[in-house]
C-alpha positions in Angstrom: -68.7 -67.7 -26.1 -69.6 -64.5 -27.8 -66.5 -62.7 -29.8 -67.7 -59.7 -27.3 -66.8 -62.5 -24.3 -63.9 -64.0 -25.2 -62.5 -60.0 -26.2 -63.8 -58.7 -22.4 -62.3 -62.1 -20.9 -58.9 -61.7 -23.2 -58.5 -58.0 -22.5 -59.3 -58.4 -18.6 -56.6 -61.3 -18.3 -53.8 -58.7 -20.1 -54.5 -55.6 -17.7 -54.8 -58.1 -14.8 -51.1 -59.7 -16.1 -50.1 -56.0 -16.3 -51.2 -55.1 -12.4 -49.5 -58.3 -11.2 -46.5 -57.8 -12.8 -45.9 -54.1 -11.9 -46.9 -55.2 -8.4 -44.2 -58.2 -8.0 -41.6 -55.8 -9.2 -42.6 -53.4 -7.1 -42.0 -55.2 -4.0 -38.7 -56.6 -5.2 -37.4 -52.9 -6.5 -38.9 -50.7 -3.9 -36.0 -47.6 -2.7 -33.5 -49.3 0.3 -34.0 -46.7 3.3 -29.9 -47.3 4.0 -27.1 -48.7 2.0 -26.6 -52.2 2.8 -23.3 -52.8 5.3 -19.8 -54.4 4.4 -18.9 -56.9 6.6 -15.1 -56.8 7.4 -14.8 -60.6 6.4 -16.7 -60.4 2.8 -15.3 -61.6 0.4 -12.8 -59.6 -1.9 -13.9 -59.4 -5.6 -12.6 -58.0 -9.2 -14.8 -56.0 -11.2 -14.4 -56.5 -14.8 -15.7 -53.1 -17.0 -15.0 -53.3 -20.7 -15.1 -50.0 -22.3 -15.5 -49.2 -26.0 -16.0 -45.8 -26.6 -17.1 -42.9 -24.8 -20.7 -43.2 -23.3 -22.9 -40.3 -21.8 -21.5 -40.2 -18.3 -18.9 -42.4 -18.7 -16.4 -40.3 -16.1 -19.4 -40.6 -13.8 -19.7 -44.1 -14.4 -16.2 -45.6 -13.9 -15.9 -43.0 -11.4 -18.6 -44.3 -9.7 -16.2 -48.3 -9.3 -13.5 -46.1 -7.1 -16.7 -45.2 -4.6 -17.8 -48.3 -3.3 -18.3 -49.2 0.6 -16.2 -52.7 0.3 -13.6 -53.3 1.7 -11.6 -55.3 -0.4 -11.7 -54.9 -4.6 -9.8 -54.7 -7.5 -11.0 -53.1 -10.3 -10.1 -54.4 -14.2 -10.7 -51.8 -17.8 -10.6 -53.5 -20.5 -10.6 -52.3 -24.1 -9.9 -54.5 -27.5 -7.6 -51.1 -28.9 -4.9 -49.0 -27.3 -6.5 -45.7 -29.0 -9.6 -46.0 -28.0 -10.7 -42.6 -26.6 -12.2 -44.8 -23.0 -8.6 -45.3 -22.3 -7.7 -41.4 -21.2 -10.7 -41.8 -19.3 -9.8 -45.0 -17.5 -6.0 -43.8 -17.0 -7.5 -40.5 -15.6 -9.6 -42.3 -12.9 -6.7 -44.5 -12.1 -4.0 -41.9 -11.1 -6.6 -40.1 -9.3 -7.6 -43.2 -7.1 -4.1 -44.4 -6.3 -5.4 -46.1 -3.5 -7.4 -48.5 -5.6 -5.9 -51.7 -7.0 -6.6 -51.1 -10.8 -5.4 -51.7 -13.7 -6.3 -51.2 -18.0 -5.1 -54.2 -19.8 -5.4 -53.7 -24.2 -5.3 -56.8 -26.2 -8.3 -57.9 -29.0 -8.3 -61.2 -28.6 -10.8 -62.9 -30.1 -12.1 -66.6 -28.6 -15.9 -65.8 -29.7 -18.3 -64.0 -32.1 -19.0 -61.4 -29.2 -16.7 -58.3 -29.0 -17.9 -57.4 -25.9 -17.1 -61.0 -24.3 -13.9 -60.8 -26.0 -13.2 -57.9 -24.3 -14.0 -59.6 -21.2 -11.9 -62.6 -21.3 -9.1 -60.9 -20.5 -9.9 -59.4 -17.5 -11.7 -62.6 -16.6 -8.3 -64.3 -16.3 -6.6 -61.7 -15.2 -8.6 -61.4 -12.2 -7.3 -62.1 -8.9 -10.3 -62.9 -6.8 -13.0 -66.3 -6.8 -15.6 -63.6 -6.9 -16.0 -61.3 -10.3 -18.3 -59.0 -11.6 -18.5 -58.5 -14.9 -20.2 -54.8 -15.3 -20.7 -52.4 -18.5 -19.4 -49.2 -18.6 -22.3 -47.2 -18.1 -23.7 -48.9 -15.0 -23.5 -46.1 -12.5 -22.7 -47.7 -9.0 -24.1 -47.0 -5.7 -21.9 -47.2 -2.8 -23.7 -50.9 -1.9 -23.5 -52.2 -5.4 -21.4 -55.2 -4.3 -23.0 -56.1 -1.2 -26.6 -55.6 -2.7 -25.5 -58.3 -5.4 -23.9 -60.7 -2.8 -27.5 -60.3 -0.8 -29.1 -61.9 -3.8 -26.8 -65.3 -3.6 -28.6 -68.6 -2.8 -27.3 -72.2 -2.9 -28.5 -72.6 -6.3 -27.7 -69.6 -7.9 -25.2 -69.6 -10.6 -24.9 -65.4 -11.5 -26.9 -62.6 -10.3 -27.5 -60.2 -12.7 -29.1 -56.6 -12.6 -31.4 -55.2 -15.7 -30.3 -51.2 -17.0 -32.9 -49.1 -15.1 -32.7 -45.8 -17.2 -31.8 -42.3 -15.4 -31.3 -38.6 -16.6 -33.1 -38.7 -20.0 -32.0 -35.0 -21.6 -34.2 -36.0 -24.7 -38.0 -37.2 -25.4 -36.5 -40.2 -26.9 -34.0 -40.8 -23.9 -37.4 -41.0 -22.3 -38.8 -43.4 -24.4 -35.7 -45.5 -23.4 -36.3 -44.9 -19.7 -40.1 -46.6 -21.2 -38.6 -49.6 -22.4 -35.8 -50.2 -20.2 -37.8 -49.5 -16.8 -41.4 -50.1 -16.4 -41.5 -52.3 -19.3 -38.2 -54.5 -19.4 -37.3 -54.7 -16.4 -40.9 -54.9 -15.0 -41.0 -58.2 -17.1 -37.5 -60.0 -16.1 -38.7 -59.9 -12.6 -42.1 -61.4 -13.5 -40.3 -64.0 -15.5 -37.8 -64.7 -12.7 -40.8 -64.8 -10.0 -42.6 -67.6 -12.2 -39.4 -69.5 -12.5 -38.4 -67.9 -15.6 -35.0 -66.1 -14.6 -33.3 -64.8 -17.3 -29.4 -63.5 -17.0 -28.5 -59.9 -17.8 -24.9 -58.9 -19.3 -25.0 -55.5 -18.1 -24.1 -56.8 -14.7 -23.4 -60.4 -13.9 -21.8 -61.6 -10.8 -20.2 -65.0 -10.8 -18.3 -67.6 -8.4 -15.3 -68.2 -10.6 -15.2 -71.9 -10.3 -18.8 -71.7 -11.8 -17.8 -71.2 -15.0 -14.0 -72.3 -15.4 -15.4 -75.4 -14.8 -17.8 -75.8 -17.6 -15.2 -74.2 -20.1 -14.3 -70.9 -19.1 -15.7 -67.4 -19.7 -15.3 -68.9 -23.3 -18.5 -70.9 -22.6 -20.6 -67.6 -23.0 -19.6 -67.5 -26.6 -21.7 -70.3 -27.4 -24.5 -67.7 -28.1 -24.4 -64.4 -30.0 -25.5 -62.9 -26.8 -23.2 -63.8 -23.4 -26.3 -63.7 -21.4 -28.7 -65.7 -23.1 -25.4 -68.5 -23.2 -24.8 -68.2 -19.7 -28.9 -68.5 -18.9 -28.8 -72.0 -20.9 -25.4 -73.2 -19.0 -26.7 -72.7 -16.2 -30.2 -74.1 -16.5 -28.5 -77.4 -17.9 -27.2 -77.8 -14.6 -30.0 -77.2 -12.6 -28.4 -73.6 -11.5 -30.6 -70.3 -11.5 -30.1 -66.9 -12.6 -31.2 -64.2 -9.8 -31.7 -60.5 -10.6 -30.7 -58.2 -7.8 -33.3 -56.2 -5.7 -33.9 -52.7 -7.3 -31.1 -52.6 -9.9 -28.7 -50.1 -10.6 -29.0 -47.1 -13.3 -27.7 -46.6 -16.6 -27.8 -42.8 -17.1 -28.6 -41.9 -20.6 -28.6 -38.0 -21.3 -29.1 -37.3 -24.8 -30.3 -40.2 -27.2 -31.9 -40.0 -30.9 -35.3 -41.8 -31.6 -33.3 -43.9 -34.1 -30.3 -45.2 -32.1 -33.2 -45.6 -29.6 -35.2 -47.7 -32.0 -32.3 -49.3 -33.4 -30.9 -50.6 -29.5 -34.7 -52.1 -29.1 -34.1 -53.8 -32.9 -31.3 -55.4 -31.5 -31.8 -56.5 -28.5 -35.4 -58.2 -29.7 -33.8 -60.0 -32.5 -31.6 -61.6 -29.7 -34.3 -62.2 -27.7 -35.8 -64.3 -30.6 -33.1 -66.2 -31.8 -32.0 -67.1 -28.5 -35.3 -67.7 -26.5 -38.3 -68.1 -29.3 -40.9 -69.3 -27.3 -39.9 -67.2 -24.5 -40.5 -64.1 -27.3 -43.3 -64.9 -29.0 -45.7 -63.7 -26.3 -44.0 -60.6 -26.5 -46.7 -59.4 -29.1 -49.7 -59.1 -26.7 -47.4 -57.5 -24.2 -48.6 -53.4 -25.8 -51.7 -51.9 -24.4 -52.9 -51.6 -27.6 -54.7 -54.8 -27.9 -55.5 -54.8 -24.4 -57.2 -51.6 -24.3 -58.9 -52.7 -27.6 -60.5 -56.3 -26.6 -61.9 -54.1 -23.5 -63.7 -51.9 -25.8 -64.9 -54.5 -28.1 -65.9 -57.0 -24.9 -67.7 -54.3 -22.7 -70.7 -54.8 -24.6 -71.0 -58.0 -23.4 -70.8 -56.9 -19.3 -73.1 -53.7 -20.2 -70.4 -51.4 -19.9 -69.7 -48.2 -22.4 -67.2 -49.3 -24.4 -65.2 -45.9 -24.0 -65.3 -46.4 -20.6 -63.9 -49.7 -20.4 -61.4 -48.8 -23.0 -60.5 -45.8 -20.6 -60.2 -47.9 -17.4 -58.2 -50.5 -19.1 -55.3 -47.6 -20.0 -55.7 -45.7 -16.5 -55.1 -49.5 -14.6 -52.4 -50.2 -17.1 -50.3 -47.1 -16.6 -51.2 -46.8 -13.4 -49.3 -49.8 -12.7 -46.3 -48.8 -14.5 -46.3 -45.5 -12.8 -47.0 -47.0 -9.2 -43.9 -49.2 -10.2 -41.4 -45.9 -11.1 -42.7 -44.6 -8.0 -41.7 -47.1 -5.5 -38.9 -48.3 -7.0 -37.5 -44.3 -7.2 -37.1 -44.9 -10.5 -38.0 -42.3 -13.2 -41.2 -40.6 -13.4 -42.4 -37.3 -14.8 -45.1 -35.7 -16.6 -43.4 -36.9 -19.8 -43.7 -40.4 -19.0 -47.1 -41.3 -19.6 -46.7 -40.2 -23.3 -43.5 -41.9 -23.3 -45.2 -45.8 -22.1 -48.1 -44.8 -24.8 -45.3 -44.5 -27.6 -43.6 -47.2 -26.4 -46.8 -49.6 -26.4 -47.6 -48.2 -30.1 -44.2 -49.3 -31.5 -44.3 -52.4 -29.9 -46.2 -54.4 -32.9 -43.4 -52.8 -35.3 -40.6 -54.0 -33.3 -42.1 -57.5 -32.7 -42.3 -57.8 -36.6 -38.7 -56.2 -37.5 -37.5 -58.8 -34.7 -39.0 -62.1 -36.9 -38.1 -60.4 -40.4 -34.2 -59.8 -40.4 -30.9 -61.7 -38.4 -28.7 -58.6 -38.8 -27.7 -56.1 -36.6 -25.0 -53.2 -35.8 -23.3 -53.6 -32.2 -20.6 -50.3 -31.8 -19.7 -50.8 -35.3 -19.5 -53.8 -35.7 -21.7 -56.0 -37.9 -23.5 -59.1 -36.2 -25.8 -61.6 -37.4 -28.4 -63.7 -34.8 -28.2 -66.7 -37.3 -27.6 -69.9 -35.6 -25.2 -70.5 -38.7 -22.2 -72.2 -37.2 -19.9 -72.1 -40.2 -20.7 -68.4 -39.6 -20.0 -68.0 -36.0 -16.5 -69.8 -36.6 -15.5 -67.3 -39.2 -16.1 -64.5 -37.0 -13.9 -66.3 -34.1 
């Protein structure tokens, strides 16, 4: 084959990968037409929420844990220090839901290199219920959110999880967060999960207690820098499967700055590496850039303009993403387009900074993604 043929071949397998995997997440994310019911017998659970800080919409947010359509929960705060500024918040919500069985329990205990799974332990055992969701503070929760994750339990499922799905960008780079997050990330996790791939998610996990207490605890997801890439491995080891609920839940993200923005996606790809390196390394030819560029290189080869072919590739591939934020309700404006473009541009940079340093910054605190484990027991 021609360089032309392998390009038109190369770049025609990316934007068919592209159209696939929009359309598979598509049918598992498209809008519910009702809330899901509670059945009188279900099951009761305790929701864990560790807060650090204060968050765009936090009120809104916890708020949002007094709302839900179940009838029987208990909902757990947790923070790691008694003046952290979440607290007022939490107590706030509390006496104004007397109703609800809550409670904010304070205590930095530290079992595992993770502050935000040390912050979790303690409401893990201090739950009352076989059932517990483990859920960050800026998950906004629809009235179903419990329900919708028990709907997603199978015989072999070990956690269900649900990827961030951006909402309420007040910034241009808030909407390049809604890019990654949405169309792109979790387009991707339910791709993976659809091939056999599924992946857990920390920002909500769902678990059977027993699942874990009897492999070591809530401790066991210290075992990697990230809870959810240690809870993904447990699980696979025994032959148990990580399921991602249908449509997700937002995270609503008002005002962000390109570099905490950039700095997030840093992060969260160097864990992605150090955790599941053959699982990332594809990542690179997951940008349009190369895509759109092996068509215009290989449509000499079919007698097409190359222009043309470049410009068919891009209108296929973003029409994908944006038939995806359509049906799935999530969000779409006339901002996004130029968002998914400077997404796809930085995605090269990001791939490299992922492979060139172990270091990052997680609400102040410095982290490493070093499997060093002389290091990890210094930071326990």
């Amino acid at each position: 084959m021609t360089i032309s043929q392998c390009a038109a071949a190369f770049g025609a397998a990316m934007v068919s990968a592209q159209a696939i995997s929009a359309t598979v997440a598509a049918f598992r994310c498209r809008r519910p037409k009702n809330a899901l019911p509670a059945h009188e017998d279900a099951p009761p659970v305790s929701i864990v929420r560790p807060l650090c800080g204060i968050d765009p919409f936090l009120a809104e947010t916890l708020a949002s844990t007094f709302a839900l359509d179940y009838p029987a929960y208990e909902i757990i705060f947790c923070l790691a220090h008694a003046d952290d500024p979440a607290a007022a918040v939490a107590r706030r919500l509390m006496a104004a839901h007397p109703d609800a069985p809550s409670r904010l329990l304070i205590g930095d205990d530290r079992p595992s290199a993770n502050p935000k799974l040390n912050n979790c332990a303690k409401g893990w055992k201090a739950a009352a219920y076989e059932w517990i969701i483990l859920a960050d503070a800026n998950v906004m929760m629809p009235k179903d959110y419990i329900q919708r994750l028990m709907a997603r339990w199978r015989r072999n499922t070990g956690v269900v999880c649900a990827p961030p799905i951006g909402s309420a960008p007040a910034t241009f780079a808030a909407e390049i967060e809604c890019a990654f997050l949405n169309t792109y990330q979790a387009r991707w996790q339910y791709m993976g999960e659809a091939l056999g791939f599924g992946f857990a998610q920390g920002k909500t996990m769902l678990w059977r207690r027993d699942i874990l207490d009897q492999r070591g605890g809530i401790e066991a997801l210290g075992a990697e820098i990230a809870e959810d890439a240690a809870a993904t491995k447990l699980l696979h080891r025994v032959g148990l499967a990580a399921h991602a609920v249908d449509g997700s839940f937002e995270q609503p993200l008002g005002i962000r700055k390109w570099r905490e923005v950039w700095m997030r996606q840093v992060r969260w790809a160097r864990l992605r590496r150090a955790t599941f390196p053959l699982h990332f390394a594809p990542e690179l030819l997951t940008t349009s850039i190369f895509a759109v560029a092996a068509c215009f290189i290989g449509a000499p080869a079919l007698d097409w303009s190359p222009w043309l072919a470049a410009l068919g590739a891009a209108l296929i591939w973003y029409g994908a993403e944006a038939m995806l934020a359509f049906v799935a309700g999530w969000r779409l404006s006339f901002a996004s387009p130029l968002a998914w473009i400077v997404r796809d541009l930085t995605l090269p940079a990001l791939f490299v900074q992922a492979w060139t340093s172990n270091e990052f910054t997680w609400r102040g605190n410095e982290m490493t993604v070093a499997e060093d484990d002389e290091a990890m027991g210094a930071a326990r």
